[in-house]
TORKOL-4160 file (C-alpha; in steps of 0.2 Angstrom, whole numbers, padded with zeros to 4 digits, m for minus):
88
<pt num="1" X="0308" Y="1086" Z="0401"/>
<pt num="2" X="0293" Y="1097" Z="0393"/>
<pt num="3" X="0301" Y="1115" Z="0388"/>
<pt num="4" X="0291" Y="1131" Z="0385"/>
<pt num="5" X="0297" Y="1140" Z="0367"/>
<pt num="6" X="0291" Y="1157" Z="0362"/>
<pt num="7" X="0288" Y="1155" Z="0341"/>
<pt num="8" X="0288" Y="1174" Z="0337"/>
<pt num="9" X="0277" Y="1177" Z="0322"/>
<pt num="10" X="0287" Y="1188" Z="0312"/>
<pt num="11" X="0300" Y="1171" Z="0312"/>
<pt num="12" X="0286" Y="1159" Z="0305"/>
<pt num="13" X="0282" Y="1171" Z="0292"/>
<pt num="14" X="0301" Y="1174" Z="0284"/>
<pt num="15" X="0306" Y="1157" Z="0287"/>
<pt num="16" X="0296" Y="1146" Z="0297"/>
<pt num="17" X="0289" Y="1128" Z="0293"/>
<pt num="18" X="0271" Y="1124" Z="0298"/>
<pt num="19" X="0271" Y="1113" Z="0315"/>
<pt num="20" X="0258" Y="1103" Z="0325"/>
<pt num="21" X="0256" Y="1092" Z="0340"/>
<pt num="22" X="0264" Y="1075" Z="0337"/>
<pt num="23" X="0279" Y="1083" Z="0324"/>
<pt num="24" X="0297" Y="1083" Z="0327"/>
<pt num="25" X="0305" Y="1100" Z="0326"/>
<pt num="26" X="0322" Y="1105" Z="0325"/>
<pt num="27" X="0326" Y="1124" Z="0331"/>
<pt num="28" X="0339" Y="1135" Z="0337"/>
<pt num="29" X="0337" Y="1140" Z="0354"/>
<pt num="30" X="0341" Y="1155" Z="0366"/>
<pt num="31" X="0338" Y="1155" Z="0385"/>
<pt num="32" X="0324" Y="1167" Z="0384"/>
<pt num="33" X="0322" Y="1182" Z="0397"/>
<pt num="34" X="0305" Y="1185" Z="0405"/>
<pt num="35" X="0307" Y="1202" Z="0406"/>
<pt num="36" X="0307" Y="1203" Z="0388"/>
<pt num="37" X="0291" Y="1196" Z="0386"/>
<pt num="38" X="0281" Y="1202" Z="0400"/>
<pt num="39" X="0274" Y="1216" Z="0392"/>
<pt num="40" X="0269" Y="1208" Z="0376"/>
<pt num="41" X="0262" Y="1190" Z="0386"/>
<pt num="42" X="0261" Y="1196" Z="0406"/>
<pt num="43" X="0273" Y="1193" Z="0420"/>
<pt num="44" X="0265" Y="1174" Z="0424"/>
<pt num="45" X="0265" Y="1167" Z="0406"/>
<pt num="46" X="0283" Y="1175" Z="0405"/>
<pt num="47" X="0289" Y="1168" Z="0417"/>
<pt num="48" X="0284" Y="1152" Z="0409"/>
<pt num="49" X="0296" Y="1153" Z="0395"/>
<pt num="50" X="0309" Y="1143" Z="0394"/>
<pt num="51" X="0316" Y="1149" Z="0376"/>
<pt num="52" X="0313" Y="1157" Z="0361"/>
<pt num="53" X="0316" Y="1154" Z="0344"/>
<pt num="54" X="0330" Y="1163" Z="0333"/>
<pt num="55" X="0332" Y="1160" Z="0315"/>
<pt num="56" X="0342" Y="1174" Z="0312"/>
<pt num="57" X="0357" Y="1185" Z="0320"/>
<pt num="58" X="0361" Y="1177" Z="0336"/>
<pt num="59" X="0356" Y="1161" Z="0331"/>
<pt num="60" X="0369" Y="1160" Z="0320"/>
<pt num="61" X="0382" Y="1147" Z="0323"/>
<pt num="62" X="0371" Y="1138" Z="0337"/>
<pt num="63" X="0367" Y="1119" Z="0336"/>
<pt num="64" X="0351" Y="1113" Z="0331"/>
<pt num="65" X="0337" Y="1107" Z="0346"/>
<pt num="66" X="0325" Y="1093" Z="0342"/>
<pt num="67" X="0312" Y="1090" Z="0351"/>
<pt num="68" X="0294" Y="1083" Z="0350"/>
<pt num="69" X="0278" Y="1095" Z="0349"/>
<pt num="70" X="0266" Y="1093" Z="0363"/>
<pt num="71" X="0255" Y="1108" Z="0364"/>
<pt num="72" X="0253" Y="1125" Z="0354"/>
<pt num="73" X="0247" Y="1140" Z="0365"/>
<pt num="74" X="0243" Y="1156" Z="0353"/>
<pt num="75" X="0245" Y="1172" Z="0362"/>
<pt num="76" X="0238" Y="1189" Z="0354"/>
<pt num="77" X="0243" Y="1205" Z="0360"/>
<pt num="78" X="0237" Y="1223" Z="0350"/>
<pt num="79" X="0250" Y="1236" Z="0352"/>
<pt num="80" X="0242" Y="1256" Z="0356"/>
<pt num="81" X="0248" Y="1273" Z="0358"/>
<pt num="82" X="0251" Y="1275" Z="0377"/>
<pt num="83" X="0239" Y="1287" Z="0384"/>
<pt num="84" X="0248" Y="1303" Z="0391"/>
<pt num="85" X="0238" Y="1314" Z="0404"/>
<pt num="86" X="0231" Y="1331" Z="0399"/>
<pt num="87" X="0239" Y="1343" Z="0409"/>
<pt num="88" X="0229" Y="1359" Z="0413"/>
């Protein structure tokens, strides 16, 4: 069964350990929501998530998942001051 897992960045720079194609991981896991995650990757590559990493907070206390690394997608997103209309 091939799983899609959402690796914030922000969790591999605290605490994460460096991962390629062919390793074995061992993470905690939580059902990811792809409403979370549409804005920052868009509705279709949300909607391809299947979970997302936590290593802290709600992660706490939940059983480890191993799993073999198949592929590594980087997504990029640059976050901006939303535009507001001039009103005259």
């Amino acid at each position: 069964m091939a799983l899609t897992i959402l690796v914030d960045d922000w969790q591999m720079q605290c605490c994460g350990d460096a991962f390629a194609p062919g390793g074995v991981v061992s993470r905690t896991l939580l059902e990811a929501d792809p409403e979370d995650y549409a804005d920052v990757v868009g509705s279709e590559r949300a909607d391809e998530i299947d979970f997302c990493e936590e290593r802290h907070g709600q992660g706490e206390g939940r059983a480890l998942t191993s799993a073999e690394v198949v592929s590594i997608v980087e997504v990029h997103c640059r976050y901006g001051v939303p535009r507001v209309p001039r009103t005259r």
